[in-house]
N, C-alpha and C positions, 0 to 999 in steps of 0.2 A: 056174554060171559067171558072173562078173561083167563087166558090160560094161565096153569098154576107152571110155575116155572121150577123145575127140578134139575135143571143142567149146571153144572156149572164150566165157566171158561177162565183161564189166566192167562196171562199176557205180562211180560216185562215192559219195562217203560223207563225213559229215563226222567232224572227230576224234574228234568223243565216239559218234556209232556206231560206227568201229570201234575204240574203245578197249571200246564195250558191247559188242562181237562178238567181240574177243580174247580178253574176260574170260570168257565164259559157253565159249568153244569149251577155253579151258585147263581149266575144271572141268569139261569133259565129257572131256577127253583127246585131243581130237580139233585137227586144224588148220581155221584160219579159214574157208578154205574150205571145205573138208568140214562143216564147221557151215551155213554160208551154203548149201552145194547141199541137204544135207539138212531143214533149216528151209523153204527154198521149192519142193521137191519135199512136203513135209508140206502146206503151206497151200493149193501147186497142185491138190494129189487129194482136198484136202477141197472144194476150190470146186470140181472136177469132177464130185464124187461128185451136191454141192447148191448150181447154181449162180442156183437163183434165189432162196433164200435169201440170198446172198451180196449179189445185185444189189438185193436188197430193204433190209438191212443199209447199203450204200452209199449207197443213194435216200434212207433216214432220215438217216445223217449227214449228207448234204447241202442237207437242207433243215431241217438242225437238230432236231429229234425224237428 
């Protein structure tokens, strides 16, 4: 059974992301948003799964490494 989805979320963007999030969500056949929730539900449960991976990942780019 799929959950009924009652939240909602906004996000600013500039034009050329969401002109890069129209594009990729029409070749998948899906609408923008459904692309956008599924895209950060994907990258939420990979850093859940290994989140200090993630943090360690972050610590290099920020001190440039």
């Amino acid at each position: 059974m799929r959950e009924s989805k009652t939240e909602a979320f906004s996000t600013r963007l500039s034009a050329e992301e969401r002109k890069t999030i129209n594009q990729a969500a029409r070749l998948l056949g899906c609408s923008p948003s459904s692309f956008i929730r599924e895209a950060a539900m994907t990258q939420s449960r990979k850093i859940l799964r290994d989140p200090e991976a993630f943090v360690l990942a972050r610590i290099r780019r920020l001190m440039g490494s």
